[in-house]
Biopython code that builds the backbone (N, CA, C, O; Angstrom):
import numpy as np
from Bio.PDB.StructureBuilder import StructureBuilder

atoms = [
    (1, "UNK", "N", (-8.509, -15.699, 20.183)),
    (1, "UNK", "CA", (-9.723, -15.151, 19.603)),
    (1, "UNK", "C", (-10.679, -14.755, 20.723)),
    (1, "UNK", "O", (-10.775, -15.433, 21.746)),
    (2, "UNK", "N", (-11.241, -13.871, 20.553)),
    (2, "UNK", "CA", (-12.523, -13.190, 21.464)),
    (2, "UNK", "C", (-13.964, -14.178, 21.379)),
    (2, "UNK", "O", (-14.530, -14.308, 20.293)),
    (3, "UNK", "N", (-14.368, -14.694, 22.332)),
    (3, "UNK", "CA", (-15.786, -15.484, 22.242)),
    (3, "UNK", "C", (-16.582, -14.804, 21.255)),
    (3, "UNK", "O", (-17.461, -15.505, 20.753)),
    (4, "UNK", "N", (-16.491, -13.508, 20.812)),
    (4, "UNK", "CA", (-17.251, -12.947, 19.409)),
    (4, "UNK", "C", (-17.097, -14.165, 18.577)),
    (4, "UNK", "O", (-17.806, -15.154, 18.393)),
    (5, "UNK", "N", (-15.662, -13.683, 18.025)),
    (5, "UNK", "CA", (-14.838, -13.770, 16.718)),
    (5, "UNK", "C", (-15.324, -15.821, 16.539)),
    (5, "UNK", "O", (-15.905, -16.441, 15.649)),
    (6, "UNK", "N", (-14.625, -16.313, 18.063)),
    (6, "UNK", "CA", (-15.356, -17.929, 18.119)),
    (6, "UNK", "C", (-16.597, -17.838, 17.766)),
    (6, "UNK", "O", (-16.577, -18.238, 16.602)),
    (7, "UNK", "N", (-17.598, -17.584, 18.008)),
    (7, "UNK", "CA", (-18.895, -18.011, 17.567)),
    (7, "UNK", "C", (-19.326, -17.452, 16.102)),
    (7, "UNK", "O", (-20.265, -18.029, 15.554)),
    (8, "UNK", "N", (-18.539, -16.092, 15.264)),
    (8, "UNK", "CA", (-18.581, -15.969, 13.779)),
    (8, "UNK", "C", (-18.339, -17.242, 13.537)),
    (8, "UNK", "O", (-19.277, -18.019, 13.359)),
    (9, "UNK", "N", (-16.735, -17.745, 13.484)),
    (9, "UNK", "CA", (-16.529, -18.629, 12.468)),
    (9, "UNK", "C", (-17.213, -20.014, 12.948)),
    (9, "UNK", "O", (-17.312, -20.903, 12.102)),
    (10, "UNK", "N", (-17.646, -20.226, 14.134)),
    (10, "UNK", "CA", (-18.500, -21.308, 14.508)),
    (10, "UNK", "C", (-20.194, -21.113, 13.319)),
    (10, "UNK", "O", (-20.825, -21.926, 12.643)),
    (11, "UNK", "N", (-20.293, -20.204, 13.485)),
    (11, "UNK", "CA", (-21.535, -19.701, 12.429)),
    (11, "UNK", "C", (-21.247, -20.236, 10.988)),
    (11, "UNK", "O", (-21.793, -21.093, 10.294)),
    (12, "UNK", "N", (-19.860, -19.151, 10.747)),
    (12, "UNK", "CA", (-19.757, -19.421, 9.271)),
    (12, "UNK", "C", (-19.273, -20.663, 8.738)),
    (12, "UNK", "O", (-19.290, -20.814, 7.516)),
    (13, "UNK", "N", (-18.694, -21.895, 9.752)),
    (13, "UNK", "CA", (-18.035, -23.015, 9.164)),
    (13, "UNK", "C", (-19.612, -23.583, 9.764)),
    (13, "UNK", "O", (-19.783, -22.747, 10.652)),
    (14, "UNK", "N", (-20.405, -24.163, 9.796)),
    (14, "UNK", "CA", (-21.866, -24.473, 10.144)),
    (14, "UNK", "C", (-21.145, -25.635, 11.464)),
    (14, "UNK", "O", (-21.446, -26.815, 11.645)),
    (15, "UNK", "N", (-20.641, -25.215, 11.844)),
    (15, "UNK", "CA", (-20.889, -25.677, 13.237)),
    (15, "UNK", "C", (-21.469, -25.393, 14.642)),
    (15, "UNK", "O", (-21.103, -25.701, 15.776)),
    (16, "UNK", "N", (-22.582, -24.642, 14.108)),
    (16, "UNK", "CA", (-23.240, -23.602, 15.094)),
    (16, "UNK", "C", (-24.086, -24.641, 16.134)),
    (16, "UNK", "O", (-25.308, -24.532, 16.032)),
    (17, "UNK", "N", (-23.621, -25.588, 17.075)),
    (17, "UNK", "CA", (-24.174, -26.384, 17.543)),
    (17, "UNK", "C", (-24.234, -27.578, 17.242)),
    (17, "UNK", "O", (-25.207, -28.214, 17.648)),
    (18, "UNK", "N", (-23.197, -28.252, 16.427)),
    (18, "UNK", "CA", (-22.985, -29.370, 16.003)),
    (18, "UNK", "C", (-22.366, -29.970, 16.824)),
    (18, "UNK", "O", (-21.478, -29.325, 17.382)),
    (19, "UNK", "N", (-22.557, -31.390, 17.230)),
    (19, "UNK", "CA", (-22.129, -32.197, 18.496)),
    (19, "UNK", "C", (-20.397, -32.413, 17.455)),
    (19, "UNK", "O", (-19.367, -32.094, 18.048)),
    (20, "UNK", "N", (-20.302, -32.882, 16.156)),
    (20, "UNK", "CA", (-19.048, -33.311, 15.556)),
    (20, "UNK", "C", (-18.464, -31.917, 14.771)),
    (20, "UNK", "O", (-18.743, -31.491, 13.650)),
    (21, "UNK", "N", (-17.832, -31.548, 15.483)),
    (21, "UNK", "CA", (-17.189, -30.463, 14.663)),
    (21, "UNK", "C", (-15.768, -30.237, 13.994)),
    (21, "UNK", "O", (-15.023, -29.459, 14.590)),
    (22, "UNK", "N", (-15.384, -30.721, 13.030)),
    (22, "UNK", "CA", (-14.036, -31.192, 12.526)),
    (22, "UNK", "C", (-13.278, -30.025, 12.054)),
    (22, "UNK", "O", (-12.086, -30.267, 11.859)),
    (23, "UNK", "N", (-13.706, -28.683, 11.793)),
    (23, "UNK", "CA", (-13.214, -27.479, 11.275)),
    (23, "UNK", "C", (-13.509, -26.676, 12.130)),
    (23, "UNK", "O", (-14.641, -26.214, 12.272)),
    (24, "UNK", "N", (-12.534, -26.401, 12.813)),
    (24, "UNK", "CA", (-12.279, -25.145, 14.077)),
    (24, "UNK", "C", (-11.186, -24.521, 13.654)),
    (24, "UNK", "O", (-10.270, -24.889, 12.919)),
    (25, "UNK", "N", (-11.477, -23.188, 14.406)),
    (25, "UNK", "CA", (-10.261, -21.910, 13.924)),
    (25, "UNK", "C", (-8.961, -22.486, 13.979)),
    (25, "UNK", "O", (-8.094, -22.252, 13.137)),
    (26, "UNK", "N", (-8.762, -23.512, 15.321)),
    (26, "UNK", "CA", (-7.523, -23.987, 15.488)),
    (26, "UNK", "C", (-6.749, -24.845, 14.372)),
    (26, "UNK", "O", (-5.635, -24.901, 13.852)),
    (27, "UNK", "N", (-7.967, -25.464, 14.314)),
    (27, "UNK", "CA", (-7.458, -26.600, 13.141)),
    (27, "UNK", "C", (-6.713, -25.880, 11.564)),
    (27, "UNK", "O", (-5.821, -26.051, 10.733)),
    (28, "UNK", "N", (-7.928, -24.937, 11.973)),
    (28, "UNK", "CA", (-7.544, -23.976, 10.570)),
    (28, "UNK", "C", (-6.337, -23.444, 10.204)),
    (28, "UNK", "O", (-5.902, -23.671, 9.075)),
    (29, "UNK", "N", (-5.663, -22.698, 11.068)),
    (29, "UNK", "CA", (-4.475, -21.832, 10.861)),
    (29, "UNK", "C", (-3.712, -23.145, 11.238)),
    (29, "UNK", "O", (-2.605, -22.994, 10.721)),
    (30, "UNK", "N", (-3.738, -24.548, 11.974)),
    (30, "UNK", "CA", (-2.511, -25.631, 11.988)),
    (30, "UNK", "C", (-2.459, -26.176, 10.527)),
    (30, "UNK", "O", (-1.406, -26.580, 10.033)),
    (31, "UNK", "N", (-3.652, -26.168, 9.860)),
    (31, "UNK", "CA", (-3.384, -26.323, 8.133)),
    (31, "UNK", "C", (-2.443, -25.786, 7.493)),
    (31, "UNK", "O", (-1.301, -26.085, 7.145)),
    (32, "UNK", "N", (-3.228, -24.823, 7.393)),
    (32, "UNK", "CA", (-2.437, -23.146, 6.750)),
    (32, "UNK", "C", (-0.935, -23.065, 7.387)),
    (32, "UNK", "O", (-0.091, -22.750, 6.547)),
    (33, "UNK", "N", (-0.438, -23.285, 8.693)),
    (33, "UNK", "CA", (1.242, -23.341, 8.512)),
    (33, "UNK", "C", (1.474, -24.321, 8.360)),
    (33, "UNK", "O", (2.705, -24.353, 8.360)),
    (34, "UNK", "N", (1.060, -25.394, 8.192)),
    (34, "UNK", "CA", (1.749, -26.737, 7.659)),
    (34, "UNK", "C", (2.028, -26.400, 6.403)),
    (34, "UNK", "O", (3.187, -26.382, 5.989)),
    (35, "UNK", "N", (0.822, -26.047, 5.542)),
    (35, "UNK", "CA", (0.927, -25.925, 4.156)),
    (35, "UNK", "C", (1.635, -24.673, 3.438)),
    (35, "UNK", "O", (1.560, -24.307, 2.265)),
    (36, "UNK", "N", (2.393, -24.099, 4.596)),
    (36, "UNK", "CA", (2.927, -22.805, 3.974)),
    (36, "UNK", "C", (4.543, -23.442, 4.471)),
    (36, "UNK", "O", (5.485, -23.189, 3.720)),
    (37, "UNK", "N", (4.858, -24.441, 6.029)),
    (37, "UNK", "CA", (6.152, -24.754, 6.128)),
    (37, "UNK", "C", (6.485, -25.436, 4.591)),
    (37, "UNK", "O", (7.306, -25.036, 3.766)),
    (38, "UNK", "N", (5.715, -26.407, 4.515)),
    (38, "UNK", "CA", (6.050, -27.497, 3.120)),
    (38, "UNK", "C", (6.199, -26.256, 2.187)),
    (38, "UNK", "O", (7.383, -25.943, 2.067)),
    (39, "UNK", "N", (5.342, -25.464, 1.496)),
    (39, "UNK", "CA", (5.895, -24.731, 0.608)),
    (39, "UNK", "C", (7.082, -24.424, 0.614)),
    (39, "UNK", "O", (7.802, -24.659, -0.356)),
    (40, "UNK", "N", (7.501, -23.857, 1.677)),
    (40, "UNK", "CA", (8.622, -22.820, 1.907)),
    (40, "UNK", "C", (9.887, -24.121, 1.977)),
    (40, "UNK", "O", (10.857, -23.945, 1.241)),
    (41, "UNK", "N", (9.866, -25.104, 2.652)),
    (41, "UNK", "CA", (11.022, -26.097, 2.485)),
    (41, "UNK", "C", (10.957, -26.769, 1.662)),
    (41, "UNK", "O", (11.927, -27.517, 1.790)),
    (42, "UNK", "N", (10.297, -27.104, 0.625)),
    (42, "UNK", "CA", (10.303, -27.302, -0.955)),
    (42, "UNK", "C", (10.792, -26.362, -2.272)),
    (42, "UNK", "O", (11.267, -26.597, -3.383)),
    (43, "UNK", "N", (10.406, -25.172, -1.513)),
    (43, "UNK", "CA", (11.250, -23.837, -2.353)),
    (43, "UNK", "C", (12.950, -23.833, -1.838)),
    (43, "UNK", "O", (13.864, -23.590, -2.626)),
    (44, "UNK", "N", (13.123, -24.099, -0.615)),
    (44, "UNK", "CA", (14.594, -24.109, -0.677)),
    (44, "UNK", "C", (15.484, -25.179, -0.689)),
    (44, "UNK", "O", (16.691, -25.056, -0.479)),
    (45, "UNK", "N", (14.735, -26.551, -1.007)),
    (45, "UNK", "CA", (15.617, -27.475, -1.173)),
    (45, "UNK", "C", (15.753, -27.222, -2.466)),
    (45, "UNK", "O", (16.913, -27.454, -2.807)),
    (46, "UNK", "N", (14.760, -26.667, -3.772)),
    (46, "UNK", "CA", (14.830, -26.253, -5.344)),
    (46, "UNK", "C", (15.913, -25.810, -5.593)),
    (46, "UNK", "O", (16.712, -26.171, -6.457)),
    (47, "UNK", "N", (16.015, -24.670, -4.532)),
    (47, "UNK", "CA", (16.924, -23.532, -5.006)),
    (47, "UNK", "C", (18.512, -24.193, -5.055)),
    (47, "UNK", "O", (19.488, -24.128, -5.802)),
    (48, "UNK", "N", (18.102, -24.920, -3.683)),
    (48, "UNK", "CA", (19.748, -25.757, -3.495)),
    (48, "UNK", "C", (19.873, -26.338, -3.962)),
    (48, "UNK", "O", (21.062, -26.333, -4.278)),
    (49, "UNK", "N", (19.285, -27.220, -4.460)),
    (49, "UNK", "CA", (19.884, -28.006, -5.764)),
    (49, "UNK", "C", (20.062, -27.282, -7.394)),
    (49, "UNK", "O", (20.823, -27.602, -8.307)),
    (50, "UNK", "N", (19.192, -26.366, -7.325)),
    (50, "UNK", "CA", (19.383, -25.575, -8.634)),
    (50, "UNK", "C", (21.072, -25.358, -8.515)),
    (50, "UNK", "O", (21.901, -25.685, -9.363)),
    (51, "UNK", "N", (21.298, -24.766, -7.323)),
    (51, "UNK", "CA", (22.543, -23.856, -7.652)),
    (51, "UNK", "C", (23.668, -25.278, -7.165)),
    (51, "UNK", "O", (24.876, -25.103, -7.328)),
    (52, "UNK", "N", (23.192, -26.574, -6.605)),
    (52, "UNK", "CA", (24.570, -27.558, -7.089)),
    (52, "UNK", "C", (24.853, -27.843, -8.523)),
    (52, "UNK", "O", (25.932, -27.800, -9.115)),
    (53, "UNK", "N", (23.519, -28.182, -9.012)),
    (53, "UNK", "CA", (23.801, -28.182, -10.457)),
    (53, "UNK", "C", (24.422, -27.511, -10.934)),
    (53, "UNK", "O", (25.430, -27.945, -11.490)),
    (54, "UNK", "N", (24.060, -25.818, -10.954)),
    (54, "UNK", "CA", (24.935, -24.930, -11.722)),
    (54, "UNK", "C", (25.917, -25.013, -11.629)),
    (54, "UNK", "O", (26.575, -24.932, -12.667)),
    (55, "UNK", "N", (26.638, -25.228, -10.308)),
    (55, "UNK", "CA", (28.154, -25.084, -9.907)),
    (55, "UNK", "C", (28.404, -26.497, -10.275)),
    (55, "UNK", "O", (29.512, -26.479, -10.811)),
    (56, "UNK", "N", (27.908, -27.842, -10.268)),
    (56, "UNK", "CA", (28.451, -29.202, -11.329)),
    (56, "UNK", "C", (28.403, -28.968, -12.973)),
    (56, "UNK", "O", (29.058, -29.611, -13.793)),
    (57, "UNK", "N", (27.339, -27.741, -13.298)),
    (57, "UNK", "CA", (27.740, -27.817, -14.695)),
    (57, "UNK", "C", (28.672, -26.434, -14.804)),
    (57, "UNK", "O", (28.267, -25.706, -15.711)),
    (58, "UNK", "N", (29.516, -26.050, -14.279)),
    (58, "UNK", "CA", (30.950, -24.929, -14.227)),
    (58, "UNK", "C", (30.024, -23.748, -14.541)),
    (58, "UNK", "O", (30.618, -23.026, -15.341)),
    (59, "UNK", "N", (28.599, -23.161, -14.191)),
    (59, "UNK", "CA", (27.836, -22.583, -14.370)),
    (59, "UNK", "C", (28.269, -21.007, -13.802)),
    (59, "UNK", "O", (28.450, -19.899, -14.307)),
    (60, "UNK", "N", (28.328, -21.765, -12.111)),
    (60, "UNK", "CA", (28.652, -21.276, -11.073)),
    (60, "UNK", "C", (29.731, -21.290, -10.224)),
    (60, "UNK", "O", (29.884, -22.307, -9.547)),
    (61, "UNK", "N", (30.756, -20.107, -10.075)),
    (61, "UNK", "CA", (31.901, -20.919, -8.918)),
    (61, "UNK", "C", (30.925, -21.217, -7.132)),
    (61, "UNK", "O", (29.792, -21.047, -6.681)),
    (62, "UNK", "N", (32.256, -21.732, -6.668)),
    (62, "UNK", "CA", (31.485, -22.142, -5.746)),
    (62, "UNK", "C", (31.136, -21.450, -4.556)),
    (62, "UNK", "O", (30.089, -21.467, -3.909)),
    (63, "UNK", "N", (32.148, -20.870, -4.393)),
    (63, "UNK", "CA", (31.622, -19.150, -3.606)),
    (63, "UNK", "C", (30.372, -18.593, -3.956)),
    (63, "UNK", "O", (29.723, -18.285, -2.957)),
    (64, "UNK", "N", (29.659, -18.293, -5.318)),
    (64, "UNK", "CA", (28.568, -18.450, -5.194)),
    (64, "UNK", "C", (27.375, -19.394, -4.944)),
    (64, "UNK", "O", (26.280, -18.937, -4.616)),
    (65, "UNK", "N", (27.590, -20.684, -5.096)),
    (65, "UNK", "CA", (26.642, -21.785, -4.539)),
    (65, "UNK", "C", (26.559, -21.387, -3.103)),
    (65, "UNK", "O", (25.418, -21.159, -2.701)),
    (66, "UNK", "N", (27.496, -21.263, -2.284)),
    (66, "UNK", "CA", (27.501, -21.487, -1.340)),
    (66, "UNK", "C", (27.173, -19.786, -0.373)),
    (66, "UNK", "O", (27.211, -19.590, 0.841)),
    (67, "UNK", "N", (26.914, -18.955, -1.340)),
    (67, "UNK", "CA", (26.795, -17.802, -0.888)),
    (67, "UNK", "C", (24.479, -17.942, -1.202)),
    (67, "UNK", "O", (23.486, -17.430, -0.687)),
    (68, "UNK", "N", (24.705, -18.712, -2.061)),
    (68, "UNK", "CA", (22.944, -18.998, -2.467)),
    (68, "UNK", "C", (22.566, -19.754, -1.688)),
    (68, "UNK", "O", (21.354, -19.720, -1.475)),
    (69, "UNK", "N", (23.578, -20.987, -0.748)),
    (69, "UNK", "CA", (22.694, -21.691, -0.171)),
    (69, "UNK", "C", (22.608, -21.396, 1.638)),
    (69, "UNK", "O", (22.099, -22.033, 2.561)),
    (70, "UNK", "N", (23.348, -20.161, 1.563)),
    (70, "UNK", "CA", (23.479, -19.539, 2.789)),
    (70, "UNK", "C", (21.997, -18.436, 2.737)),
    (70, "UNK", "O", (21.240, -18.200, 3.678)),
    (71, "UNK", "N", (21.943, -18.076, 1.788)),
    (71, "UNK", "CA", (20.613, -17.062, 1.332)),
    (71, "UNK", "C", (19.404, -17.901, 1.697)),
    (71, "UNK", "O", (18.427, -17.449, 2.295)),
    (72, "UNK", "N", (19.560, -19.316, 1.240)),
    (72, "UNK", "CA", (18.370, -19.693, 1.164)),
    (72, "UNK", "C", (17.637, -20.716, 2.615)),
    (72, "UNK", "O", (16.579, -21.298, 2.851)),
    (73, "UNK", "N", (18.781, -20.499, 3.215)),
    (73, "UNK", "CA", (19.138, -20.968, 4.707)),
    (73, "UNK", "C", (18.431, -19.913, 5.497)),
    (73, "UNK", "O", (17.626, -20.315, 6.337)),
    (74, "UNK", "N", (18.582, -18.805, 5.376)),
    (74, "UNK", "CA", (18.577, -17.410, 5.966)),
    (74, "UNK", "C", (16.962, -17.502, 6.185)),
    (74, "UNK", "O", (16.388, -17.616, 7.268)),
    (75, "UNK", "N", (16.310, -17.418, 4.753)),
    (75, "UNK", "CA", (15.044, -17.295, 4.181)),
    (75, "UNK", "C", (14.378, -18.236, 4.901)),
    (75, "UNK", "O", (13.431, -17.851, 5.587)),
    (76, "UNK", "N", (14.714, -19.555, 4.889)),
    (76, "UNK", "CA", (14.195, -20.489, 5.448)),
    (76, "UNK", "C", (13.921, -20.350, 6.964)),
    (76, "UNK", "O", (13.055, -21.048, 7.491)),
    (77, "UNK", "N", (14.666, -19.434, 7.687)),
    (77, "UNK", "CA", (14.621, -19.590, 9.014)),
    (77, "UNK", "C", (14.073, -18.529, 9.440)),
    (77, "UNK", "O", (13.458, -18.567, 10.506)),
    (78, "UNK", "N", (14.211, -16.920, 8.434)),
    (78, "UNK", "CA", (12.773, -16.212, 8.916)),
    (78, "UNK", "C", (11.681, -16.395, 8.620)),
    (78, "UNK", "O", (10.785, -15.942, 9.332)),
    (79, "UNK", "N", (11.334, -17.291, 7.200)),
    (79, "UNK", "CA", (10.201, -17.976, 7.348)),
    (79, "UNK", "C", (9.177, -18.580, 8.572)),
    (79, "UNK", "O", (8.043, -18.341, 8.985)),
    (80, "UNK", "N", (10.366, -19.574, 8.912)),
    (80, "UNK", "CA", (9.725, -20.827, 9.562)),
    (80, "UNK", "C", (9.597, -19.690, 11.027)),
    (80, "UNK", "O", (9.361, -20.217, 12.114)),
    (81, "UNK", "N", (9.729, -18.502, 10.969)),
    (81, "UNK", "CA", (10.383, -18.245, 12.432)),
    (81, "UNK", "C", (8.734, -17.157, 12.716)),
    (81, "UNK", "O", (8.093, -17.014, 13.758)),
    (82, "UNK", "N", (8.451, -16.480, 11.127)),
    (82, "UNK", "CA", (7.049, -15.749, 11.035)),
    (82, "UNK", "C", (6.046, -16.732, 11.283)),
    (82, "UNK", "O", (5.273, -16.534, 12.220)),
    (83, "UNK", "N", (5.915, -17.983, 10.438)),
    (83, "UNK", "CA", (5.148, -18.829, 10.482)),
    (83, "UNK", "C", (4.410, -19.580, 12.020)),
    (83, "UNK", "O", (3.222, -19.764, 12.282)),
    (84, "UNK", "N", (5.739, -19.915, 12.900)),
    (84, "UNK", "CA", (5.806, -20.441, 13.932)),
    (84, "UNK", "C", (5.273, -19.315, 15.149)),
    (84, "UNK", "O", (4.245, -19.505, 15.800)),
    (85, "UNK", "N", (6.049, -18.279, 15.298)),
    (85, "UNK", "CA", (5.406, -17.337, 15.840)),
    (85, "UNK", "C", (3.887, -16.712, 15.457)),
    (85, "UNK", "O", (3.421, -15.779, 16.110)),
]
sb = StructureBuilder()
sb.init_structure("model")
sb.init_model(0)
sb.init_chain("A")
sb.init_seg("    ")
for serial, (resi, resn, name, xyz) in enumerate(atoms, 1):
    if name == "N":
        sb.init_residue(resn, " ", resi, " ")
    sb.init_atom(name, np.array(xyz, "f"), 0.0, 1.0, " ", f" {name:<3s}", serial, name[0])
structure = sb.get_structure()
């Protein structure tokens, strides 16, 4: 961030000179990908178990389970890979 852009959100989170300042930009966006990794590896453990089930209840053969949990492998890792970067 540009010493501008720091002292907006120093403004707008009222830490404009506060000796205790607990909400900084940094802190901010380490929230925000925490709370977007957990989303995203909670959506694909769903999916993977959705599609064991299907394929335990003869729903699904298993070439497709395993073609869904390769998908959702995939997803998971350009996720985590946008997120991280």
């Amino acid at each position: 961030m540009s010493p501008d852009q720091h002292q907006w959100f120093q403004d707008g989170s009222g830490c404009n000179g506060a000796a205790s300042c607990w909400m900084t930009a940094a802190n901010l966006l380490t929230l925000a990908q925490m709370i977007a990794v957990v989303a995203v590896i909670t959506f694909i453990a769903w999916t993977c178990m959705q599609a064991y089930e299907n394929w335990a209840n003869e729903e699904i053969k298993s070439g497709q389970m395993i073609f869904i949990w390769a998908r959702a492998v995939f997803v998971l890792l350009v996720m985590l890979f946008l997120i991280i970067n």
